[in-house]
C-alpha positions as CSV (number, residue, x, y, z in Angstrom):
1,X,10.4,-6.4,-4.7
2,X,9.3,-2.7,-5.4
3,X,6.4,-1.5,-3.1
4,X,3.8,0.6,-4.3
5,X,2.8,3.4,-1.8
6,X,-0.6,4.9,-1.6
7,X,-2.6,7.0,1.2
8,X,-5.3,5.3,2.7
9,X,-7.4,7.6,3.7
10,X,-10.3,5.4,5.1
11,X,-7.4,4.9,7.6
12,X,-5.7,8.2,7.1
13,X,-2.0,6.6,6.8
14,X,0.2,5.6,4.7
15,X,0.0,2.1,2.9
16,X,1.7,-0.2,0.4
17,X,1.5,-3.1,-1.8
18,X,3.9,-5.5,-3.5
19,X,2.3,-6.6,-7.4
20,X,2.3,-9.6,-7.6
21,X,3.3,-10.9,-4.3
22,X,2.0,-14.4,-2.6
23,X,1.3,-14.1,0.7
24,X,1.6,-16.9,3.5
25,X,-2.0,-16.8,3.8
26,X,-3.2,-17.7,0.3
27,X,-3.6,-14.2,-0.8
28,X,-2.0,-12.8,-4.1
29,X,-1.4,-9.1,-4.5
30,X,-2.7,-8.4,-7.7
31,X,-4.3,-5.1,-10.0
32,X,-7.9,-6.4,-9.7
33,X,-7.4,-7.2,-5.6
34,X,-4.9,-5.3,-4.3
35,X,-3.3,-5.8,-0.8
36,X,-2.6,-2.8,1.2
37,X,-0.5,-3.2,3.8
38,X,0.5,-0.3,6.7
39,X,3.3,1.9,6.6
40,X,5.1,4.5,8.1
41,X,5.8,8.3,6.1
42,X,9.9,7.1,7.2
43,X,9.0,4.5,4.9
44,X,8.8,6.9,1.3
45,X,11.1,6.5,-1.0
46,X,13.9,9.8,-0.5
47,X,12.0,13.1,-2.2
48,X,8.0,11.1,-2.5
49,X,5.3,12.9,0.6
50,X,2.0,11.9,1.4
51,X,1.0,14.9,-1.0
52,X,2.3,13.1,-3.9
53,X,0.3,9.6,-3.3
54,X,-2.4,8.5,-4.8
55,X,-5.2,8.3,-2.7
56,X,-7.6,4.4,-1.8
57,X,-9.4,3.0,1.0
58,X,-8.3,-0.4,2.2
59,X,-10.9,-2.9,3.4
60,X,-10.6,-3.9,7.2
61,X,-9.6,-7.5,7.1
């Protein structure tokens, strides 16, 4: 599953999301209702910063 990584900055961290994904709880990752889940900066792909992310603000759940 490739994650897509994005910088929340309603949180001001680092976040990701899996397209597509079903999660345990009903929920489906998709384009129109993304899931953003935490993440670490360790957690970039080698050579991608927080400078290069696009930039969204996940909802508190």
């Amino acid at each position: 599953m490739d994650r897509v990584f994005a910088w929340d900055h309603h949180h001001n961290q680092v976040v990701y999301r899996i397209p597509g994904h079903q999660f345990e709880d009903g929920r489906e990752d998709s384009d129109l209702s993304p899931v953003w889940l935490p993440a670490d900066e360790s957690d970039l792909p080698e050579g991608v910063t927080v400078e290069d992310l696009r930039t969204v603000s996940s909802k508190d759940e």
